[in-house]
N, C-alpha and C positions, 0 to 999 in steps of 0.2 A: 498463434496467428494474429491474434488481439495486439501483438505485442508492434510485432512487421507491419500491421495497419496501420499503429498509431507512429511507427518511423516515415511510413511512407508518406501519411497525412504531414507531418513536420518536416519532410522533403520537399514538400511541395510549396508547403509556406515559405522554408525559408530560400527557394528559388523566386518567388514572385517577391522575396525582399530585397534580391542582390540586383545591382543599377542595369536598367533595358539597356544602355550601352554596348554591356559585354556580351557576348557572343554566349549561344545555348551551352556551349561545352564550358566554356567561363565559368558561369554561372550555376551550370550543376556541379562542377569540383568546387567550386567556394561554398557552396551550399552545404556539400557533406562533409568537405572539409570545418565547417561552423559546428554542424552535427555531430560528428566527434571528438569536438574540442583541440584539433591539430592548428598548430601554429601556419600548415600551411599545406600545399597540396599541387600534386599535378596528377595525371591522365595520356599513359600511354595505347594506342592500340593498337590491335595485330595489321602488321604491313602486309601479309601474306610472304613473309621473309623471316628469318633467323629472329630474329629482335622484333619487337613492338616499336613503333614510332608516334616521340610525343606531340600530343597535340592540346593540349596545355600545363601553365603552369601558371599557381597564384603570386608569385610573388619570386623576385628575385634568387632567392635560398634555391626554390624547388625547382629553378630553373638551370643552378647549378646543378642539384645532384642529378636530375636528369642527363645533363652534359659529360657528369661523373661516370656513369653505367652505360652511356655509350663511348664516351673515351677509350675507358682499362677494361670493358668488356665484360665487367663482374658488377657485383652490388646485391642486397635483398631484392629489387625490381626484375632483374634477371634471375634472379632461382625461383621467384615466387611466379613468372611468364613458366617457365619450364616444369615446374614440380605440381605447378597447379595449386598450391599450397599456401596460408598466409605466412610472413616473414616480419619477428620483429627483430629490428638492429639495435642494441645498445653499442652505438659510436664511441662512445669514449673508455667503454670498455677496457682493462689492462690486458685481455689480448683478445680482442676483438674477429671475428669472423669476417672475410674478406679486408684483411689489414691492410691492405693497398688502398680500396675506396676508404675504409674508414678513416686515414692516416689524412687525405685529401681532402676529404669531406667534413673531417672536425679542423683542420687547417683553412679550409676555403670559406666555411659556411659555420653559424651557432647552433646547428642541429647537433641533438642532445640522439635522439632516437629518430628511427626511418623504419616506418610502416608499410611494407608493399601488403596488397591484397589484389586476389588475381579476380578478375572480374568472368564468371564462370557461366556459361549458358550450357549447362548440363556435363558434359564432358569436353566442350569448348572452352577455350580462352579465347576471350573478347580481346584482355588488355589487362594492364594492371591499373590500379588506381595507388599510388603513393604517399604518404602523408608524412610529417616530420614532424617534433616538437623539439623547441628549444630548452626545455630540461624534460630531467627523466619524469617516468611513470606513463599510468596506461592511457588510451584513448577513455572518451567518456562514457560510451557505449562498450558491450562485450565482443571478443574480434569477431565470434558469430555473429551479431548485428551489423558490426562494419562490415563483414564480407556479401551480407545479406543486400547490402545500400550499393557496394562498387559492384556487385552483379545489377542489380535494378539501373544504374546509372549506366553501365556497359551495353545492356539492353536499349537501352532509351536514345541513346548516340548514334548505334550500329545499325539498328532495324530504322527500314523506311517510315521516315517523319514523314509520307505524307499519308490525307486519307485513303482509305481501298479504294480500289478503284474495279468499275463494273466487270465482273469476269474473273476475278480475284479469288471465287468462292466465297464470296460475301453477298447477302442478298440486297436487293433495294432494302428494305426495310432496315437491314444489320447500316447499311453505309449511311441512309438519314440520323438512326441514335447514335453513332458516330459523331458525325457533325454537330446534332444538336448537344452532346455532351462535351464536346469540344468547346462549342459556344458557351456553355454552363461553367464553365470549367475557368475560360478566358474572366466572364462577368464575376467568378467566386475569388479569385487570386490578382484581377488584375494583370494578366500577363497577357504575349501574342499570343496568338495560333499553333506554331509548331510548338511551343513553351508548354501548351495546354494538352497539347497531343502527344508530346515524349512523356509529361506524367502518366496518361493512360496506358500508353504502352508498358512503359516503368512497372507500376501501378499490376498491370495484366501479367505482364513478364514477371514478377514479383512473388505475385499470389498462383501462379500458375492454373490460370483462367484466361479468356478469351476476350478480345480487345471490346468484343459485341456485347460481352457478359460486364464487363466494367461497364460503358455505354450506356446497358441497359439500366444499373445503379445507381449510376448519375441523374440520370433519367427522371429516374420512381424518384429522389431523391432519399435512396438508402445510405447512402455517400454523398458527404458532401465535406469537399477537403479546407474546408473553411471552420468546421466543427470536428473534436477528438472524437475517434474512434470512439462506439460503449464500450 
């Protein structure tokens, strides 16, 4: 668990380093995308329809193979939504798994490998999170870890960014250490408001604890995602 804390602490940081510019969802795929050392990254998620629909991507590459796997219909993104399962693609492979996308995809784009991982809230699919690298070998992280971050990030996107609100099953009390460790959170990272409230959630959804129970961490300052996990 020490371990997932000190990923999640290093998510957080390296969200409060990528430019306010870009947009929450930007910002947390280039983040984990950094985190596992991927040349690059996008973030599909569930339409309530056949396929996931994406809603970012870092950089031109990943913005193809996205267009790839909705194109021909196929790709590791698509078995990895379905199977529930992570998928790694060796593209240049001499006979490669889905050889139609890989044929296009090592023709269109310098991805070496394509990493889907399914972004999982129990027996849900959120979405996948995708990653590439331009030559071979593995992420930097183990794919446990990486499945571990595209679930916390899935989390963080899907559930309501805003705070509870009265009626919720939240008490006064639960909804001020909310706020105040929002506040804590914003002053420890630098970042906005909802920035600081998708980590807790993340963060909750993560460790599988309650948004109140994080809140209160911050609070006591037992956590503080400014310093590594002990």
């Amino acid at each position: 668990m020490a371990d997932r804390a000190e990923l999640l602490a290093r998510l957080a940081s390296a969200v409060a380093e990528a430019p306010e510019s870009q947009s929450l969802t930007w910002r947390l795929c280039d983040a984990t995308r950094r985190l596992l050392g991927a040349d690059g990254a996008s973030i599909s998620l569930d339409s309530q329809s056949s396929r996931p629909m994406t809603v970012c991507a870092t950089d031109e590459v990943a913005t193809v193979l996205e267009e790839l796997h909705e194109v021909l219909g196929e790709g590791p993104a698509t078995v990895a939504y379905t199977t529930r399962e992570p998928v790694v693609a060796e593209l240049r492979a001499p006979a490669p798994a889905w050889s139609v996308f890989a044929e296009a995809a090592t023709r269109q784009t310098p991805a070496a490998v394509l990493i889907a991982l399914p972004m999982l809230s129990g027996d849900v699919v959120l979405g996948v999170l995708s990653l590439y690298r331009a030559s071979p070998g593995p992420l930097s992280e183990p794919l446990d870890n990486a499945g571990f971050l595209a679930g916390a990030v899935g989390a963080a996107l899907l559930y309501d960014s805003s705070p509870p609100a009265p009626g919720d099953g939240t008490g006064w009390s639960d909804q001020a250490e909310v706020h105040q460790a929002t506040g804590m959170v914003v002053a420890q990272l630098g970042i906005a408001v909802p920035d600081a409230l998708a980590i807790l959630r993340a963060h909750a959804f993560a460790l599988d604890v309650t948004l109140s129970q994080v809140a209160r961490a911050v609070v006591a300052r037992d956590l503080d995602f400014t310093e590594p996990p002990p």
